[in-house]
VOPATI-93928 format. One record per residue (C-alpha): x, y, z; residue in one letter. Coordinates in steps of 0.5 Angstrom, whole numbers, padded with zeros to 4 digits, always signed. Example, Ala and Ser with C-alpha at 12.3 -4.5 7.8 and 13.67 -1.06 7.14 Angstrom:
2
+0025-0009+0016A +0027-0002+0014S 
***
This chain:
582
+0019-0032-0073X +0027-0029-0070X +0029-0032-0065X +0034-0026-0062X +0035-0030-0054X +0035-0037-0052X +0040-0038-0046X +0039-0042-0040X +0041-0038-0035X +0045-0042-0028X +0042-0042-0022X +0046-0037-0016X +0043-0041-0011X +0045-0048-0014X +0053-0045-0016X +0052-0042-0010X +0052-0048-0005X +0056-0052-0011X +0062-0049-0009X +0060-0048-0001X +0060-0055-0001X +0068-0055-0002X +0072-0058+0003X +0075-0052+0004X +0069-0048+0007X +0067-0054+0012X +0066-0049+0019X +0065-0043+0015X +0059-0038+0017X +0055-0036+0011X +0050-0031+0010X +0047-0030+0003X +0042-0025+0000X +0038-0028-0006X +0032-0028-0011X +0029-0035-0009X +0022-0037-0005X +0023-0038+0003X +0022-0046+0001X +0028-0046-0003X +0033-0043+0001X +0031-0047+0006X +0033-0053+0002X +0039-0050+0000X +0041-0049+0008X +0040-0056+0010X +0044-0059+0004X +0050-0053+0007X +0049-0057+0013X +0050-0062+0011X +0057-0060+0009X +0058-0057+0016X +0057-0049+0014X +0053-0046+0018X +0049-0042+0013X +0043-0037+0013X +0040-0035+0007X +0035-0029+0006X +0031-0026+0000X +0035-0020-0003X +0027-0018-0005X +0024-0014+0001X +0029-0015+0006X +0026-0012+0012X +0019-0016+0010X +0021-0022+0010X +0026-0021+0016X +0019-0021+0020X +0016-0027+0016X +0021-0032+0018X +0025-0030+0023X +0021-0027+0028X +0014-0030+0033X +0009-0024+0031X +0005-0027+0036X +0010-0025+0041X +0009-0017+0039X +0008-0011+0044X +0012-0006+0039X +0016-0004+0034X +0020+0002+0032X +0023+0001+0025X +0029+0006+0023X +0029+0006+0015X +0035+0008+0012X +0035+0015+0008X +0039+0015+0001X +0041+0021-0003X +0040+0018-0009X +0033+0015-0007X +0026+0017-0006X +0026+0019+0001X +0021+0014+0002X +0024+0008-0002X +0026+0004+0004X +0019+0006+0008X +0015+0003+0002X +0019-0003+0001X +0017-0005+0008X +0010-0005+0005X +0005-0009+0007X +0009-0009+0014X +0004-0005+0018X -0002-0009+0016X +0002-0015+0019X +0003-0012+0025X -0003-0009+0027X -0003-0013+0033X +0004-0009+0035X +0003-0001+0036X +0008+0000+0029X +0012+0006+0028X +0017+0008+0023X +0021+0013+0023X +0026+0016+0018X +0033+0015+0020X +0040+0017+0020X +0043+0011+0017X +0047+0013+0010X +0047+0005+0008X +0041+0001+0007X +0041-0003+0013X +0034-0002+0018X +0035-0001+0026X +0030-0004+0029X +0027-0005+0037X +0022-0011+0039X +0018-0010+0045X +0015-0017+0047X +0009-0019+0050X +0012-0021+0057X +0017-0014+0058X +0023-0017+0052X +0027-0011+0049X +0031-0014+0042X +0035-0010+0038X +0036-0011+0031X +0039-0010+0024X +0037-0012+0019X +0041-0011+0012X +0038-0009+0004X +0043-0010+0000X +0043-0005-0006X +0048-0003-0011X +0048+0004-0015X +0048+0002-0022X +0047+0006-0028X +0040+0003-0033X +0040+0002-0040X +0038+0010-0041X +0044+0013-0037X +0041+0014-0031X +0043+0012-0023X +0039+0007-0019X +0039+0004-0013X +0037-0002-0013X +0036-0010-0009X +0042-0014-0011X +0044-0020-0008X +0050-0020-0003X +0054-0025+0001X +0058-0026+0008X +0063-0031+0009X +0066-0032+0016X +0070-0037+0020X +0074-0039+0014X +0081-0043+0015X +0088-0039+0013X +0082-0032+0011X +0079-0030+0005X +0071-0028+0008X +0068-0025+0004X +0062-0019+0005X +0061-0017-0002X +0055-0016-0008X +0053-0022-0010X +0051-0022-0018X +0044-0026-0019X +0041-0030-0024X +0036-0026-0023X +0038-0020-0025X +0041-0023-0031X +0034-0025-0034X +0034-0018-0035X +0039-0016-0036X +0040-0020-0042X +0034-0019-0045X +0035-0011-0044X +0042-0013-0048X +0039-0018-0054X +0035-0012-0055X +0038-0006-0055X +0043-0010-0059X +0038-0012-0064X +0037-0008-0072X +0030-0006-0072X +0026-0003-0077X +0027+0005-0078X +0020+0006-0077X +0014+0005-0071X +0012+0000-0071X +0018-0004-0070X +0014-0011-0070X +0008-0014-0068X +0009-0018-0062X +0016-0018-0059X +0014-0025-0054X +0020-0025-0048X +0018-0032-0045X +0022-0033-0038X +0022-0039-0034X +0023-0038-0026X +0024-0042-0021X +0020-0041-0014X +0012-0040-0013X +0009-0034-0011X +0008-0033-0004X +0000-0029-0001X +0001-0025+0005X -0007-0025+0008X -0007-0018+0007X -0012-0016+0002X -0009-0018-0005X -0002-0018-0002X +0004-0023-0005X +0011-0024-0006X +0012-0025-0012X +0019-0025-0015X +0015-0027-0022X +0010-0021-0023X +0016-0016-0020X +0021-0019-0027X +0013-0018-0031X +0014-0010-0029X +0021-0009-0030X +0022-0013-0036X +0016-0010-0039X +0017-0002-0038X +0024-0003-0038X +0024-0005-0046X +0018+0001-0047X +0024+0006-0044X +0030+0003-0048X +0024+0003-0055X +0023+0011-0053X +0030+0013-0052X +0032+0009-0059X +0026+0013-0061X +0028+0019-0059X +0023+0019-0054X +0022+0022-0048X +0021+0017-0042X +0014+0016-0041X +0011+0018-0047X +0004+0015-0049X +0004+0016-0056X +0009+0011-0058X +0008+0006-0062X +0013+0001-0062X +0009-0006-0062X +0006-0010-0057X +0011-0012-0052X +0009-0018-0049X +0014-0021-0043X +0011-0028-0040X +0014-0030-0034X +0012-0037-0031X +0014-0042-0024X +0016-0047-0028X +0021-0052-0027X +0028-0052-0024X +0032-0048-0029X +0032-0041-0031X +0031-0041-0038X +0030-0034-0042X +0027-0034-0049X +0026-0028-0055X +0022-0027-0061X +0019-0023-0065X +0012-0026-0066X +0006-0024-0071X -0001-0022-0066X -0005-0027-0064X -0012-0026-0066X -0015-0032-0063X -0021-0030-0057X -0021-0034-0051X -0027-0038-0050X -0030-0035-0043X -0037-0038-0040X -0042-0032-0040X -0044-0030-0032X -0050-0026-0029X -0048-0020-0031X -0049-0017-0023X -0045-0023-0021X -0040-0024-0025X -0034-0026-0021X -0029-0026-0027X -0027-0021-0033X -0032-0023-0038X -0030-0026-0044X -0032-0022-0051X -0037-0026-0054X -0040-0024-0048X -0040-0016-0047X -0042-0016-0055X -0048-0020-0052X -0049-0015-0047X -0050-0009-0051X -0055-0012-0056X -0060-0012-0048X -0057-0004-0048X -0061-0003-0055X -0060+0003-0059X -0056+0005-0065X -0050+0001-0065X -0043+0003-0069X -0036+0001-0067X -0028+0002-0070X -0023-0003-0071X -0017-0004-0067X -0010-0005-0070X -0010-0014-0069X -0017-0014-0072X -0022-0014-0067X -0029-0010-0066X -0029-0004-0061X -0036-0004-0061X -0041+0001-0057X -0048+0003-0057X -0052+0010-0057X -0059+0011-0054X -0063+0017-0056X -0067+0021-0050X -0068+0027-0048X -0064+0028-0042X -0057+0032-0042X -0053+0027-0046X -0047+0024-0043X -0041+0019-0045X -0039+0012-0042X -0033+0008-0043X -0029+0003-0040X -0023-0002-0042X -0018+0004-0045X -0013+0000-0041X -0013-0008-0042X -0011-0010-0034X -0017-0006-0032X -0023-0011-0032X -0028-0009-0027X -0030-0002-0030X -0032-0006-0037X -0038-0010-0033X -0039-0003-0029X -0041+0000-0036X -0045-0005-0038X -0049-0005-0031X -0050+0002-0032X -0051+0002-0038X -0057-0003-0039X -0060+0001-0032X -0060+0007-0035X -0063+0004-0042X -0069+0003-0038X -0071+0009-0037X -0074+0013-0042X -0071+0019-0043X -0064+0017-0042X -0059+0020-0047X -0052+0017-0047X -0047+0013-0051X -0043+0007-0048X -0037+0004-0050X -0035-0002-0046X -0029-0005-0048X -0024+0000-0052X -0018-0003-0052X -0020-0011-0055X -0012-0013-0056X -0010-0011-0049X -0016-0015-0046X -0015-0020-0050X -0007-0021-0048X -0009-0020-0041X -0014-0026-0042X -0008-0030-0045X -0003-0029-0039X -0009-0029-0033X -0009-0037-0036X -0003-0038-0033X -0001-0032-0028X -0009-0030-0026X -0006-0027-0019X -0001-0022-0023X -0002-0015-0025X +0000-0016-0032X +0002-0009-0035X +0004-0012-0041X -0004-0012-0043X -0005-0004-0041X -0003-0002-0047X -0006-0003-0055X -0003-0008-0061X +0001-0002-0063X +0004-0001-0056X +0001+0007-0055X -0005+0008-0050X -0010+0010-0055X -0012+0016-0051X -0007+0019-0053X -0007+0018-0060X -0007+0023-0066X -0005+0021-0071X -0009+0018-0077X -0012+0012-0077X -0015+0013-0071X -0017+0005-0070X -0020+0004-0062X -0020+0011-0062X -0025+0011-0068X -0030+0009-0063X -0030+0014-0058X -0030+0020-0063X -0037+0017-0066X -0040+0017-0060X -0038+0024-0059X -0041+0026-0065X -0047+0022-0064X -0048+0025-0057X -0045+0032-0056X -0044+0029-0049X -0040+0034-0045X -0039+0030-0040X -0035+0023-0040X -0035+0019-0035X -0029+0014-0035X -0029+0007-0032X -0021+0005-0031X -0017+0001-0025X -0011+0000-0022X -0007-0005-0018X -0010-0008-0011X -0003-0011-0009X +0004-0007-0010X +0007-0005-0015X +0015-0005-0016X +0021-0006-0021X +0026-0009-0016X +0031-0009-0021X +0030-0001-0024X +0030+0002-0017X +0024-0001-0014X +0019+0005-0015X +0015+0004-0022X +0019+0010-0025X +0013+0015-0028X +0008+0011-0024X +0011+0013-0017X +0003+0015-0014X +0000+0008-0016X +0005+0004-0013X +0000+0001-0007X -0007+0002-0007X -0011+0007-0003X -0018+0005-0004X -0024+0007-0009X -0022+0015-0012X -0024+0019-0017X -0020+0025-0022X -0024+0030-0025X -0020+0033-0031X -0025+0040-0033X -0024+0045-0038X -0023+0053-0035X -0030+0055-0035X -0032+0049-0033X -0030+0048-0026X -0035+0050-0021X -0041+0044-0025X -0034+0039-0024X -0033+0040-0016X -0041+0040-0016X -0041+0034-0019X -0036+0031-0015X -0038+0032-0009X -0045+0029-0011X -0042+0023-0015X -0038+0021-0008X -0045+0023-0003X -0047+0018-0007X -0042+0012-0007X -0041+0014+0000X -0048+0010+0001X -0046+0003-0002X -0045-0002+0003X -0037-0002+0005X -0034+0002+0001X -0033+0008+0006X -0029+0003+0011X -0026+0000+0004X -0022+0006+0003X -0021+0008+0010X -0017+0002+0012X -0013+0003+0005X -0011+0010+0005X -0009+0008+0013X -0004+0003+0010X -0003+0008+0004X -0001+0013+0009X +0004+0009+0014X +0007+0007+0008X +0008+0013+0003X +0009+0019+0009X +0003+0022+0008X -0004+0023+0002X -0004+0029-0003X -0011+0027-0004X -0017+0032-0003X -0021+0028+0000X -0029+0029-0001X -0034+0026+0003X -0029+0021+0005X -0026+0019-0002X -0020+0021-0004X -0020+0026-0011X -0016+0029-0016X -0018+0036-0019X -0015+0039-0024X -0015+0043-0030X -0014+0040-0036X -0015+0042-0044X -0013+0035-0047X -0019+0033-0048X -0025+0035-0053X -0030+0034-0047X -0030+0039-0041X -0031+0035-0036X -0027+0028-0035X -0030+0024-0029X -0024+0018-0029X -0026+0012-0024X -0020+0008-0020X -0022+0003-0018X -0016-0002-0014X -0018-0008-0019X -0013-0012-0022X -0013-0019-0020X -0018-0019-0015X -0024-0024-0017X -0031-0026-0014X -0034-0023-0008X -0029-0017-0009X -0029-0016-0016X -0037-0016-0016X -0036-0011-0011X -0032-0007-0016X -0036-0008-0021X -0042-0005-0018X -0038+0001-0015X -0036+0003-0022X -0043+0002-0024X -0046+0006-0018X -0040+0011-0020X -0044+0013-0028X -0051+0012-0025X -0049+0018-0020X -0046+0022-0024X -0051+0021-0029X -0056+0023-0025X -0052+0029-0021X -0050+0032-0029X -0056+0032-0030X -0059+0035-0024X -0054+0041-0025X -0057+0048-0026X -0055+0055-0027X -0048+0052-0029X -0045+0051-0037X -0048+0045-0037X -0055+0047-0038X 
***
């Protein structure tokens, strides 16, 4: 297959030290902003040392955070005040949530942030300590105003470096381009300059493998990390969706767009930054995965597994294929009762809603006048490659595996042949449910493109979690049953052990780090309700759960929320009376 980038790209921190060391830079004091682990710098600092420089050198990545993780005792805290810098050609609470999880680490300490007068991006900061010591301190976020590969200004992290104290001059205060920002960069230009096929698709794997330096780095709050390797996944992966859509004529965001799967691979091995793209056919092998009880399963299943699974379920099966061959597979129990739809698995990070629906599903097929369909896993391609990425990066987000083999998110396809979406259209025919229930996740930790401006662009609501929430997307004649049923859906939720403090301590972090909620909040659970003819049945229930990259105790948790979620909204459709649903 075409090979179209193989370049090892030179590491700024080691042509940064390399010319530091000169003789000419002997006394000097030097203060430099990289994309490295906390380890790496450290290394790099004692070799200056060594050369009589005097250097600091920080993370260019979540600057204000990592200020408090390495150069401040935490312990001592009694206060802090944190003056974030507004920026007119950035979201007003951009520098707010680049301090995330920032409050969390210091819940010891009263916390106050508060928007500041500053143009340039630096935080002003005061520390009260413990024993009555007042600090104030500045703390610097280097960002460059850049245009994208799609014309639009960003304001993003870049590296920067300071030079003082340099014999005869020449300092230096300046922006510091890095080896990191280059990874992207280049990969962006391999494409864009690539000639690629008139027609969608354009290929079937575009595979951009990446060798980074450095580990990642767990903070002990939630599922929080620093890691620069998931953030270049993100940037690479929705970065080369956006550059597909322009060329495309195709406006940002668009989720019918069928390019092919983009797959980017980024992994810590070794010392060297190597860059790799190639267009490759799909993989269809199947990772083997050892079966779990079901009601304790403490992984993803594997697909063998949730095939068995729907066997217990019984019923009529029927299923559809998807673009890389695999089955979507479903079943559908007759009853008596108000039929009702169940699918899980649109998106193929999103892992806990497909044990939630195979639960749900085995519950209800033991009562003996249940009507519904379920459909566990629709987007097999997309699981499959989140299985084959998790082998390596087990902790990252993995959006490269939330859409199909072609690229689209397969609800929003229209166009024949259906393939996944197949599956769903049988179910409602077989049902007539006007009730589908809807099981998806998002991620547990943040979510950020540091180089596209820091905030994922068109997931701007998702980008740090905030607890268990539902949204209701309803039909006009329908809205008086959706509100019922919301309300008995969270009454019900409300009663699972540890869901209710779950959500609370996630919206307060939410809420101190984005300025504030848009959520209706209904029995303690945060809700979307809205109006919506998009979809063929009047009453969507979506779930969202904060899954991806969560394991053991947390992801049964998961998983058994999701299940509690369609058992109370199939009972509560069920109990409506007097309403459209009959």
């Amino acid at each position: 297959m075409p090979m179209i980038l193989d370049e090892t790209i030179p590491r700024t921190l080691e042509t940064l030290v390399s010319e530091l060391t000169l003789p000419a830079y002997r006394g000097t004091r030097v203060e430099a902003w990289l994309f490295e682990d906390e380890a790496a710098r450290r290394t790099a600092e004692s070799r200056l040392a060594a050369a009589d420089v005097e250097a600091r050198l920080r993370s260019a990545y979540k600057p204000l955070l990592h200020f408090f993780l390495e150069e401040v005792d935490l312990a001592t805290l009694a206060s802090v005040t944190i003056r974030y810098p507004l920026h007119p050609n950035a979201p007003r609470q951009r520098f707010l949530l680049e301090a995330y999880p920032l409050a969390a680490l210091l819940k010891e300490a009263k916390t106050i942030f508060e928007a500041g007068d500053q143009k340039g991006p630096e935080y002003f900061l005061t520390l009260v300590r413990k024993d009555g010591t007042v600090e104030e301190h500045r703390v610097f976020a280097p960002n460059r105003l850049h245009a994208d590969p799609l014309g639009q200004a960003l304001l993003s992290p870049t590296g920067w470096l300071k030079i003082a104290g340099r014999a005869g001059g020449g300092g230096a205060d300046c922006r510091l381009a890095t080896d990191y920002e280059s990874a992207l960069e280049r990969v962006t230009a391999a494409v864009s300059t690539h000639s690629w096929p008139a027609d969608e698709p354009y290929f079937e794997e575009l595979r951009i493998r990446i060798d980074l330096p450095g580990q990642d780095r767990p903070l002990g709050c939630g599922d929080e990390a620093v890691s620069l390797h998931e953030a270049l996944h993100e940037d690479v992966y929705f970065s080369l969706l956006e550059i597909f859509q322009h060329r495309a004529g195709r406006t940002t965001g668009d989720r019918t767009f069928q390019p092919g799967q983009i797959v980017p691979d980024v992994r810590g091995d070794g010392d060297t930054l190597r860059v790799r793209v190639s267009v490759e056919p799909l993989t269809t092998e199947e990772a083997v995965v050892p079966p779990q009880p079901l009601a304790t399963a403490s992984t993803p299943l594997g697909t063998a597994q949730i095939q068995r699974e729907l066997t217990v379920v019984g019923g009529t099966s029927f299923e559809a294929r998807s673009r890389g061959g695999r089955a979507v597979q479903g079943t559908y129990c007759q009853g008596t009762e108000a039929a009702v739809l169940i699918s899980a698995g649109q998106h193929g990070n999103e892992t806990s809603g497909v044990v939630g629906a195979l639960r749900a599903a085995e519950a209800l097929a033991a009562r003996p006048r249940a009507h519904f369909a379920v459909i566990p896993l629709e987007n097999p391609d997309g699981y499959a490659l989140h299985q084959r990425l998790s082998a390596h990066q087990p902790r990252h987000m993995l959006h490269a595996a939330r859409y199909t083999a072609f690229g689209d998110d397969l609800e929003y396809r229209v166009n024949e042949p259906l393939y996944e979406l197949g599956a769903r259209s049988e179910a409602l025919r077989l049902t007539g449910a006007k009730l589908h229930v809807n099981l998806h996740g998002y991620p547990s930790h943040e979510w950020t493109r540091p180089l596209s401006g820091y905030i994922p662009r068109n997931f701007e609501m998702w980008t740090i979690p905030r607890g268990f929430f539902l949204i209701m997307r309803h039909h006009a004649a329908w809205r008086e049953p959706a509100l019922r049923l919301v309300d008995a859906v969270t009454a019900r939720l409300a009663a699972l052990p540890g869901l209710i403090e779950h959500n609370r301590q996630q919206l307060s972090l939410f809420e101190t780090h984005t300025g504030g909620t848009a959520f209706t909040m209904v029995n303690d659970f945060p809700c979307l309700v809205g109006e919506e003819d998009r979809h063929a049945v009047p009453m969507t229930l979506i779930t969202e759960f904060p899954d991806e990259t969560i394991y053991g105790e947390a992801f049964v948790f998961a998983h058994t929320a999701q299940m509690e979620a369609v058992l109370a909204a199939y009972g509560a459709y069920n109990g409506l009376r007097g309403s459209a649903a009959g």
